[in-house]
VMD Tcl script that draws the C-alpha trace (Angstrom):
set ca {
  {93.26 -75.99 86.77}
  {95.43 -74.63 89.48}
  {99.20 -73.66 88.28}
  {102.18 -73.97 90.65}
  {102.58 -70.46 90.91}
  {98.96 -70.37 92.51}
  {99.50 -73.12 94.84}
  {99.55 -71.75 98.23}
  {102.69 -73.61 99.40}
  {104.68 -72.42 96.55}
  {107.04 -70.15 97.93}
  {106.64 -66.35 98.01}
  {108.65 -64.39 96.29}
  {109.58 -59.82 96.44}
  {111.22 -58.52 93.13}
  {112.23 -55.07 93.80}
  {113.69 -53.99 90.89}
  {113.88 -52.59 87.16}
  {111.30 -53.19 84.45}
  {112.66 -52.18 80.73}
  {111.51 -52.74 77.30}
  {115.01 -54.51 75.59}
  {115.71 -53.08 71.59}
  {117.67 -56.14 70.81}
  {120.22 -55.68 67.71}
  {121.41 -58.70 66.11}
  {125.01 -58.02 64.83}
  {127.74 -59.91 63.59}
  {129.96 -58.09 65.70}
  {129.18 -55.31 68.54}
  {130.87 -52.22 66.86}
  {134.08 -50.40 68.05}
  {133.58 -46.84 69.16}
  {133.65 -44.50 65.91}
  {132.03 -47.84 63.97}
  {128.93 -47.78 61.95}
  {128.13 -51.49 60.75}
  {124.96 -52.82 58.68}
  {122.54 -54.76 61.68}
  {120.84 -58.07 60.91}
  {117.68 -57.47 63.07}
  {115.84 -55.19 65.66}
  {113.20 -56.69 68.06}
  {111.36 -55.01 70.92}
  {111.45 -57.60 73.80}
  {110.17 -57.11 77.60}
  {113.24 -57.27 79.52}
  {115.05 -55.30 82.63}
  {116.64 -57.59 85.49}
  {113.98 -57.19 88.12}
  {111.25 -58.36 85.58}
  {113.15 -61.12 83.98}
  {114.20 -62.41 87.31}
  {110.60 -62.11 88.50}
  {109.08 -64.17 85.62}
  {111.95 -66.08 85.89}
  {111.06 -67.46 89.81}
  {107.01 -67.60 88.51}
  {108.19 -70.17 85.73}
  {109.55 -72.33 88.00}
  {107.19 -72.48 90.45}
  {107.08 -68.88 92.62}
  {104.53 -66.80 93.85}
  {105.95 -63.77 92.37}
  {104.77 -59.86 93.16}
  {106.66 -57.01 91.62}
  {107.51 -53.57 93.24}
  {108.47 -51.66 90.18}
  {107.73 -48.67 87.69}
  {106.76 -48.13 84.50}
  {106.19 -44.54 82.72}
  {103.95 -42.39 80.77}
  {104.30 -44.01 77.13}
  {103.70 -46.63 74.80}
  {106.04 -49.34 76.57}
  {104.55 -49.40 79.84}
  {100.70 -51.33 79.19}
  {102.81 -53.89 77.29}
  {105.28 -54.15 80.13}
  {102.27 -54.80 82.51}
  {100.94 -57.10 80.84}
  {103.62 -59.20 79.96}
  {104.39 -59.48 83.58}
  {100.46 -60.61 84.16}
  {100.94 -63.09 81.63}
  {103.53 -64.89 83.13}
  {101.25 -64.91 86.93}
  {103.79 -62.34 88.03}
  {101.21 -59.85 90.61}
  {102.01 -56.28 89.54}
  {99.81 -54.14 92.43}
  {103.26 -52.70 93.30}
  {103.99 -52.10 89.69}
  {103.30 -47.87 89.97}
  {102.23 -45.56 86.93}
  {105.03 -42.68 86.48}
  {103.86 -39.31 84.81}
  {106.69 -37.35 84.15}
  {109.11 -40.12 82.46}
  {109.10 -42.75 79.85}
  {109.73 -46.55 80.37}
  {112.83 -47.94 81.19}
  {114.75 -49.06 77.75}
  {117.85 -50.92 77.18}
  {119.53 -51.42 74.22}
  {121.17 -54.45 73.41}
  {123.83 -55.25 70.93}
  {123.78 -59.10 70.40}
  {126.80 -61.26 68.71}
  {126.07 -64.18 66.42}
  {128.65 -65.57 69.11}
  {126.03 -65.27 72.25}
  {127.88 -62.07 74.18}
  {125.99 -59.03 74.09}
  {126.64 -55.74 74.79}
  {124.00 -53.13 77.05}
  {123.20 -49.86 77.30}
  {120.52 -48.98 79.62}
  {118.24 -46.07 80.05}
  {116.94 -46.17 83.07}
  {113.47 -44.20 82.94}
  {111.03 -44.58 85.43}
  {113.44 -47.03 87.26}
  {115.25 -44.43 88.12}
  {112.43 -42.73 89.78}
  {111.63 -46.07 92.40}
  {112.38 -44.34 95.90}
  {112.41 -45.43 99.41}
  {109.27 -44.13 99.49}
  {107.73 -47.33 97.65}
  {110.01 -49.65 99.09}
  {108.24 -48.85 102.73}
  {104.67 -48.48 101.18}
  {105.26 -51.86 100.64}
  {106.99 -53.60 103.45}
  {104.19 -55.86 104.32}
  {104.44 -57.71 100.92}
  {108.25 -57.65 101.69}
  {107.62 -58.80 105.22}
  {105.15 -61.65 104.05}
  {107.72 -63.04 101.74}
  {110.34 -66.01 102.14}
  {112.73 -64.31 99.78}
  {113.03 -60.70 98.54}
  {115.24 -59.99 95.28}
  {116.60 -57.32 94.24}
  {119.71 -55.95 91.80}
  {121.24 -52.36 91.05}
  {119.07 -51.29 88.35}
  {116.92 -49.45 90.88}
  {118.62 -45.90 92.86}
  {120.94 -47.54 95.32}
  {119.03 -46.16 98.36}
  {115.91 -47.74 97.72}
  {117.69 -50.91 97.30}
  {119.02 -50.72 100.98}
  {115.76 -49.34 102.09}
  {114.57 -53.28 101.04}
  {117.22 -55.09 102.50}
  {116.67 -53.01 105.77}
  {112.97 -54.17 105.80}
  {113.71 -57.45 105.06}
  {116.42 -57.70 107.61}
  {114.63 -56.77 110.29}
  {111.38 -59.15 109.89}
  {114.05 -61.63 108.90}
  {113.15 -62.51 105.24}
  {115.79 -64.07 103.31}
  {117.63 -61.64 100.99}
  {119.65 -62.15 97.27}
  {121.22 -59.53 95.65}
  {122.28 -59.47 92.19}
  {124.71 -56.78 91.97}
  {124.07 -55.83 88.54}
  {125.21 -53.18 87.12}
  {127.73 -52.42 90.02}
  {126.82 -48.92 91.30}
  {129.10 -45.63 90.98}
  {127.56 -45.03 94.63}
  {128.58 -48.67 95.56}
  {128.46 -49.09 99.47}
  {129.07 -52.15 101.75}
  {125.75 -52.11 102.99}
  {124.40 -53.49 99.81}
  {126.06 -56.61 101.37}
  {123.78 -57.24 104.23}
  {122.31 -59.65 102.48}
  {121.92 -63.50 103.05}
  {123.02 -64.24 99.03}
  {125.20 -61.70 96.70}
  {125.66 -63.35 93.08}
  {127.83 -61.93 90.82}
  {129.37 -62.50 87.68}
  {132.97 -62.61 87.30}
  {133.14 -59.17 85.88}
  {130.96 -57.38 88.62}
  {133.33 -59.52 91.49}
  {135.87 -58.20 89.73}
  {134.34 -54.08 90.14}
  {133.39 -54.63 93.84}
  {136.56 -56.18 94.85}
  {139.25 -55.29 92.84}
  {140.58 -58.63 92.05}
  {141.33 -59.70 88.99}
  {138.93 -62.84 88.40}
  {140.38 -65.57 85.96}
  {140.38 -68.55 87.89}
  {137.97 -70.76 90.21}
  {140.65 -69.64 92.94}
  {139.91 -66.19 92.34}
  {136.47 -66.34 92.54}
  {137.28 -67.98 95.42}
  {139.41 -65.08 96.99}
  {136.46 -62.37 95.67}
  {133.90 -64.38 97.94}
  {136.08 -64.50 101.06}
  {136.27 -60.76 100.45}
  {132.40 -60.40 100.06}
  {131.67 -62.53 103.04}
  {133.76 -60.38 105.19}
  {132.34 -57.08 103.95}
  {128.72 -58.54 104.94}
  {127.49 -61.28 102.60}
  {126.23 -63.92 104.67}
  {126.76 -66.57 101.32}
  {128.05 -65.75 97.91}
  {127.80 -67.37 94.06}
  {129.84 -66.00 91.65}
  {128.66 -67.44 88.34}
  {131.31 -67.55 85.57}
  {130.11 -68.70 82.17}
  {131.21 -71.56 81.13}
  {133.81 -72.38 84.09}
  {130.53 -72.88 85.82}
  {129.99 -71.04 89.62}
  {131.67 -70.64 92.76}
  {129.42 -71.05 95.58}
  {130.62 -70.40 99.38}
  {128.04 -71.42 101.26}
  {128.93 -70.43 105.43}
  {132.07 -71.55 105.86}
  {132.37 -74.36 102.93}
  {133.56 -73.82 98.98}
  {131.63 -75.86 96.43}
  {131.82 -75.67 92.15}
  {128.95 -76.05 90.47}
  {129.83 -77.05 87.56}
  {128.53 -76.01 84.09}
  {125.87 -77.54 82.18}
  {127.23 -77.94 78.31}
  {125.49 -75.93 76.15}
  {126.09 -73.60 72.81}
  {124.91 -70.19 73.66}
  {122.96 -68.26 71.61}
  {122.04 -65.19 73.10}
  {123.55 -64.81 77.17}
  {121.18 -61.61 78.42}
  {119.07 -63.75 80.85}
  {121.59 -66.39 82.14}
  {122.11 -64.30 85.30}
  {118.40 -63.50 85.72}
  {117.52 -66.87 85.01}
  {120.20 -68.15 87.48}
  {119.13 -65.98 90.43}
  {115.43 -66.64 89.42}
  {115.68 -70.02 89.76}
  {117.93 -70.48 93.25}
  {115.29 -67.76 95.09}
  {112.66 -70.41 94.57}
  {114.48 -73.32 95.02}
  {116.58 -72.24 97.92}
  {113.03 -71.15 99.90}
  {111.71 -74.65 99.00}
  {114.32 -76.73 99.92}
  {116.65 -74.27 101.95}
  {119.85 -76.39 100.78}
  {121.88 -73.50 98.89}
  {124.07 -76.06 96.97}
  {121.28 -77.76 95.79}
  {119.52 -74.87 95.01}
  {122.53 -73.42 92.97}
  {123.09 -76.69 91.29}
  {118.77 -76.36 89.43}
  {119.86 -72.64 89.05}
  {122.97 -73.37 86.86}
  {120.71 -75.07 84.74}
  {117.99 -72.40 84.23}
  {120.67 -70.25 83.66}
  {122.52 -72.84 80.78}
  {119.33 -73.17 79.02}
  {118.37 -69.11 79.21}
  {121.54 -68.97 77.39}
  {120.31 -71.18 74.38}
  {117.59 -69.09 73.01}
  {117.15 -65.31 71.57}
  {115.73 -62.73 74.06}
  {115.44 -62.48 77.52}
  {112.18 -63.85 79.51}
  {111.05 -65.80 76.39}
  {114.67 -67.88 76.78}
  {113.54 -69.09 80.40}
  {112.78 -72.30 81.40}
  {110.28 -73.76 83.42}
  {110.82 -76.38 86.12}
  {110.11 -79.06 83.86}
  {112.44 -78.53 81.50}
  {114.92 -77.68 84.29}
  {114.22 -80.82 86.07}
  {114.80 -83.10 82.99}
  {118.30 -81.95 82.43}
  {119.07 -82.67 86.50}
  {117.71 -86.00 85.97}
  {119.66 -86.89 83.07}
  {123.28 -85.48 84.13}
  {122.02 -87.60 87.14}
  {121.87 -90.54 85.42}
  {125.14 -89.63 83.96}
}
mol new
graphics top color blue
foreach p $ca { graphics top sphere $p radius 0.5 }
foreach p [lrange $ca 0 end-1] q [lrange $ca 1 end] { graphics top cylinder $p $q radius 0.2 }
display resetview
């Protein structure tokens, strides 16, 4: 049986990005500095944004490929594999001697928020170097996606490629960089949170109206369009010229790791199949409401179907 993700027409889809085994600690509450506190639970779970967001996009219907690294230890077959499971092409995933996986440690409320520290690893160690080894899977795709887990040059080294053959670009600005530069905004999508708005553009974010004020202030740094997701307000999308909220899709979370990953997953794939960004931002709320409802980070994503039956039904609504 052919799956979506092999179907030829499915759109193509470049993660550049981090790939992390996640320690996830289950905790009443996340500790305050100089606090020791009795966990509930520790699970190893495949995580790091570039690889959730990658099997997030193959779960609803990408042809994903991965340009990533893993390192010389336990983590890194597992890592691989996971990524095969879920039809996610891993040819650009590249063996790293000299350095362990990426790891990040996650502190996890009973409430849903979370806490993260990462360690980046063999992440750390992606250079322009592999970026340009593989521009023609870059070139060949009709969206490249990439976030800040990665050295900050290699990241631009991407959206230079990408620019130039003119392949549709998202950034995820997560975390926000200590080397931060505007050029990171040449892109044709940048979609924060609330909290990473906040670091890039030094407004306070509270409101829809100043989300609204942080994306007029992306868009004229570079960002062609810009979604800043906010939880449960839902997310501010300007789209060219033109403000739209999406609005949230009601849910109780349970653990919020993947919501982003899920959201930016989902719009890369739905954006390059129906190239209407409102739309595409609308299914993406969604994937990113129901990542939000289960433990862990690419085991909480949600395929198409499941995305698609919640559309229906707040469209019958």
């Amino acid at each position: 049986m052919t799956s979506e993700n092999e179907n030829t027409t499915a759109p193509r889809i470049v993660v550049c990005g981090s790939i992390n085994m996640d320690l996830v600690v289950r905790c009443q509450e996340i500790p305050r500095p100089g606090q020791t506190i009795a966990a509930e639970s520790a699970t190893e779970i495949c995580g790091g944004k570039g690889a959730n967001q990658a099997v997030a996009a193959a779960k609803v219907g990408g042809r994903v490929q991965m340009i990533g690294r893993v390192g010389n230890d336990a983590f890194a077959g597992r890592l691989r594999v996971n990524l095969e499971k879920h039809e996610v092409d891993c040819r650009a995933v590249l063996p790293t001697d000299d350095c362990t996986s990426g790891l990040a440690v996650i502190a996890l409320e009973r409430s849903g928020q979370n806490s993260i520290m990462v360690v980046p690893g063999a992440n750390g160690k992606v250079s322009e170097a592999d970026v340009r080894d593989h521009r023609q899977m870059i070139e060949s795709a009709d969206v490249l996606m990439l976030q800040l887990e990665i050295p900050t040059p290699s990241v631009i080294a991407a959206i230079r490629i990408a620019k130039r053959c003119g392949v549709r670009c998202i950034l995820d600005p997560a975390p926000v960089a200590a080397d931060w530069t505007d050029e990171l905004l040449d892109v044709d999508l940048v979609c924060p949170n609330e909290t990473e708005a906040a670091a890039i553009t030094g407004i306070e974010i509270n409101t829809l109206e100043d989300a609204q004020q942080a994306a007029l202030q992306l868009q004229a740094r570079g960002a062609k369009n810009v979604a800043v997701t906010m939880g449960e307000k839902g997310t501010v999308l300007l789209a060219g010229e033109s403000f739209h909220h999406v609005a949230p899709t009601p849910i109780q979370p349970v653990d919020t790791t993947a919501a982003g990953d899920a959201f930016a997953g989902a719009l890369a794939v739905e954006w390059a199949k129906t190239s209407d960004l409102l739309q595409a931002a609308r299914f993406a709320s969604i994937a990113g409401a129901l990542a939000a409802t289960k433990l862990g980070a690419q085991q909480s994503l949600a395929n198409r179907n499941a995305i698609e039956a919640i559309r229906n039904q707040t469209c019958k609504e």
